[in-house]
N, C-alpha and C positions, 0 to 999 in steps of 0.2 A: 739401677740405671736412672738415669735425670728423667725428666719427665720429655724433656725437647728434645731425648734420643729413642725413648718409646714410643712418640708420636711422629716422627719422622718419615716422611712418605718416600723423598727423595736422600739419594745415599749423599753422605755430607761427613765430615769429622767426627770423630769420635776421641773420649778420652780414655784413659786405659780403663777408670774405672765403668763406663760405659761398654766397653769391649767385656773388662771380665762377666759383667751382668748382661750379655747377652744369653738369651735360650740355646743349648746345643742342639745342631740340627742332623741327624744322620745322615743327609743326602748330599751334605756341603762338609768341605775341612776351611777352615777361615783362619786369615790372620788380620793382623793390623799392621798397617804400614804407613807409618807418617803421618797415620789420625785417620788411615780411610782402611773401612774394612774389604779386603780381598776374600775372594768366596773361589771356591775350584770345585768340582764333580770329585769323590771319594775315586781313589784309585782303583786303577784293574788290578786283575790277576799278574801280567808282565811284572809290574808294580811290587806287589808283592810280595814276588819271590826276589827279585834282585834286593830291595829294601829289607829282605830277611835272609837273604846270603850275607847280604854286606854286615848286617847286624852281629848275625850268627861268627863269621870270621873275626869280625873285630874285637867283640866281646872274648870270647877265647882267648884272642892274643892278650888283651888288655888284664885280664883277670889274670891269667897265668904268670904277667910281670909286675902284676899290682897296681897299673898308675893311671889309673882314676876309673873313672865309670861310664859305659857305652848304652845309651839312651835312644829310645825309639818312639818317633811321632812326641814327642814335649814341647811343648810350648815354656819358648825363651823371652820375657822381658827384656829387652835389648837396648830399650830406649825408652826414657821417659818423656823427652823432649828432641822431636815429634813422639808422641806413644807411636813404639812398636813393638810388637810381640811377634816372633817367627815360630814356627813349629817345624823345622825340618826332620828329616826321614828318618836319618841317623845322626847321631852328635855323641860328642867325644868331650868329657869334660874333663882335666889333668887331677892326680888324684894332689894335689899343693893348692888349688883350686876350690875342691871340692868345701862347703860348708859344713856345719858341724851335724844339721841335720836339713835331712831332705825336706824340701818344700812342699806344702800342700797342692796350694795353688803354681803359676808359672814359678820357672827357676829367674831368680833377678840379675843373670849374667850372662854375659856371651858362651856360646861355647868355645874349644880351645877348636875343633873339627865341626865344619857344617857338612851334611851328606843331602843332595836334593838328587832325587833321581828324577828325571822327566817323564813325565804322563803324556799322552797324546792332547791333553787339552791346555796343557801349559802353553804360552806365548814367551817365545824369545825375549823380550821386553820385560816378562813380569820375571822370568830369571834373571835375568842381567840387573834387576832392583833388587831381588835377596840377594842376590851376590854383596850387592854395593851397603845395605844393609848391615849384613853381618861383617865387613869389614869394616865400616865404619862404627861398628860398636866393638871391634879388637878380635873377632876371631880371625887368631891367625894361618888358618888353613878351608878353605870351602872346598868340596868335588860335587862337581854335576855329572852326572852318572846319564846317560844318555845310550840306552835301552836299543831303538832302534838301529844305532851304529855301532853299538858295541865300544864306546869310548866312554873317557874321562877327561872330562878340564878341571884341572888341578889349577886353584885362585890361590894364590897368597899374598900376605898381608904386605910384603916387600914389595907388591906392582907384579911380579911376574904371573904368568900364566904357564900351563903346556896342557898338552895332550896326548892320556895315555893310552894307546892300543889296542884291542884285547889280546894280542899276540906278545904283549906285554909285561910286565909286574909294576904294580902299584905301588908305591913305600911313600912314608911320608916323616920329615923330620921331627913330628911331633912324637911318633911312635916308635922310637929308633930297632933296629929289626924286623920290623915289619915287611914282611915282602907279599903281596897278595898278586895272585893270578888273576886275571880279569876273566879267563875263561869260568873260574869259580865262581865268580862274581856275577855273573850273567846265566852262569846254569838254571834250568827251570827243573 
């Protein structure tokens, strides 16, 4: 880390390599967005059962057809210029995609699926900037997972939007056969 982001009283820009040499804090999950670091409260329990239903389903489907690999809490390099690094819940990377080998540090590409599910302390604003985020670094499909009402806003890359249900099924053209229940998705 530079020495003028060590000493740093007031929060200000940062460069990636600044970000990656920060200390890990267990009481905060961080990203970088556009050169400023974003800090949130560690998720709850809600949290974690929907973020590991979704996981748990997709990985299943995904392994069972081969195409590619379903990733939990990673932190994505997205953007050099502004640095951004996302870490979203679930992500979906296509197995034509995939590098030769897995990365230590962050993965240095979009994923193909962002999965953010909402925490009670997230701000409308700071989703609607991961959103905008990871489409403008090429992932072509986001879903915000939104816990309290039992829906999904399905982003893609075309402009569209929708909103799925829980009375619902989820499918998504990255994943073809895919049909997920939302009521599974939300089970605790």
């Amino acid at each position: 880390m530079s020495e003028s982001a060590r000493n740093r009283t007031a929060p200000g820009p940062l460069t990636l390599a600044d970000f990656e040499a920060l200390p890990e804090d267990d009481n905060y999950r961080t990203e970088l967005s556009r050169g400023w670091l974003m800090r949130e409260p560690r998720p709850g329990g809600e949290h974690g059962c929907v973020s590991g239903n979704l996981h748990y389903l997709l990985r299943s489907f995904v392994s069972a057809q081969g195409l590619g690999r379903v990733l939990i809490e990673t932190g994505f390099r997205i953007s050099e210029n502004p640095p951004t690094v996302r870490g979203p819940d679930v992500a979906f990377i296509a197995a034509s995609r995939l590098p030769a080998e897995v990365p230590i540090g962050f993965w240095t590409l979009a994923p193909d699926l962002a999965i953010e599910v909402v925490s009670p302390s997230n701000r409308p604003n700071d989703i609607g900037l991961k959103v905008i985020d990871y489409l403008e670094a090429g992932t072509a499909e986001i879903w915000v997972v939104q816990p309290r009402t039992r829906t999904v806003v399905v982003h893609r890359a075309t402009g569209d939007a929708r909103i799925v249900r829980e009375d619902e099924t989820l499918a998504s053209e990255l994943l073809p056969g895919l049909e997920l229940s939302l009521k599974d998705v939300f089970e605790s």
